[in-house]
Phi, psi and omega in degrees: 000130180281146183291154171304144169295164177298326182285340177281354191282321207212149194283117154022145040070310162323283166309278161340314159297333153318289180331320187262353162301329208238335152270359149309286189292303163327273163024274213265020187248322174292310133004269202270354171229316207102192195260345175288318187236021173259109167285146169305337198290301183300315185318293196309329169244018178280302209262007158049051150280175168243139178319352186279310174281357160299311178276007168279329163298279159230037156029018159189150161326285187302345166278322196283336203242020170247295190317314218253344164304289184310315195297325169312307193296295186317337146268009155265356166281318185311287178324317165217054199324112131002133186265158187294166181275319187259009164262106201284149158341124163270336180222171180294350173299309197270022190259317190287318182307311195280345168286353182278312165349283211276325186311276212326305170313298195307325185275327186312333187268333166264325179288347175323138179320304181255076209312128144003098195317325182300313180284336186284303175295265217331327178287334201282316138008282178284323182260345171268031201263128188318188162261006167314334216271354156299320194251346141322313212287305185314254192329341187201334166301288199301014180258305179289308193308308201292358184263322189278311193290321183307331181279302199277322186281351153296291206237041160219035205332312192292345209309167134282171156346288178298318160295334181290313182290328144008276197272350171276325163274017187274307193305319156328272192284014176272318173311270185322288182334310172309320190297298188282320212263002201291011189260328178301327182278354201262320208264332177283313193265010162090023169240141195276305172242176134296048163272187204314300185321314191285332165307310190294348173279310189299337184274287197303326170303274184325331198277275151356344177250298191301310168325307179294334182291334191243307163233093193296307185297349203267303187295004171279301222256005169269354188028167200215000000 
């Protein structure tokens, strides 16, 4: 039996280089307006497409704004990979390492001088959120959540269930504050930007505050 040619195998070169045009251009229009007030109109014409291969692609505004959501999560995983959630701290050093871990990613993806397009929509996500945002939680949030509990239940074994998520979205939104609220917070600590010192501060705070918070005697008596 003869093999197929290659081109029935696998889509034009062509297409493909569209394609990838045009999740580019979603990229930065959603970014920068949401999903709501970012157009195909706009898309097509930052990736200097015609409306047609856009729905030839992905044949709705909400399909196209998934795809490029997912692609957004996956590259802050790439960027700042996560330790896994289901390998738990065997001691409080290594309980204590993966929450420094997990901090030192969340501000590299949100505090960079210049946030990304990828990390702005993702936040923008979260604070904005589609009907996208169920199946983002499943696939690519609830995964980094369950690594901070995994984290906070090292160095707190005993919590419940509720108190660990808790105190995992307390670490979480210690962080996220800088991110949304930051021209405020920069002007409360007498600073201009987020560059490296000051992240590398905003990180020994957060760990170092979330530490006392969970085992107040071990974060006095554990030294650093």
């Amino acid at each position: 039996m003869t093999a197929a040619p290659s081109s029935a195998r696998r889509r034009p070169s062509g297409a493909t280089a569209t394609r990838a045009r045009l999740l580019a251009a979603a990229l930065h229009v959603f970014a920068e307006r949401g999903f709501r007030r970012g157009t195909m109109r706009a898309i097509c014409r930052r990736a200097g497409v015609n409306g047609a291969s856009a729905n030839y692609h992905f044949r709705s505004k909400g399909r196209l704004y998934r795809a490029v959501l997912r692609d957004a999560f996956a590259r802050l995983q790439r960027e700042a990979p996560f330790p896994d959630a289901t390998t738990a701290p065997r001691t409080q050093a290594e309980a204590r390492a993966r929450l420094r871990s997990v901090v030192e990613g969340i501000a590299s993806s949100l505090l960079a001088p210049r946030a990304a397009p990828h990390a702005l929509l993702a936040l923008r996500e979260m604070t904005e959120p589609t009907a996208a945002l169920d199946d983002i939680v499943d696939d690519a949030i609830r995964p980094r959540f369950e690594a901070i509990c995994a984290a906070v239940r090292g160095l707190r074994p005993g919590a419940s269930d509720l108190e660990v998520r808790f105190a995992a979205l307390s670490v979480v939104g210690q962080v996220v504050y800088h991110r949304t609220a930051g021209p405020v917070a920069l002007r409360l600590l007498g600073e201009k930007a987020y560059g490296p010192p000051l992240v590398r501060a905003v990180v020994d705070h957060v760990v170092a505050f979330s530490e006392r918070a969970l085992l107040p005697g071990a974060a006095r008596e554990g030294g650093r």
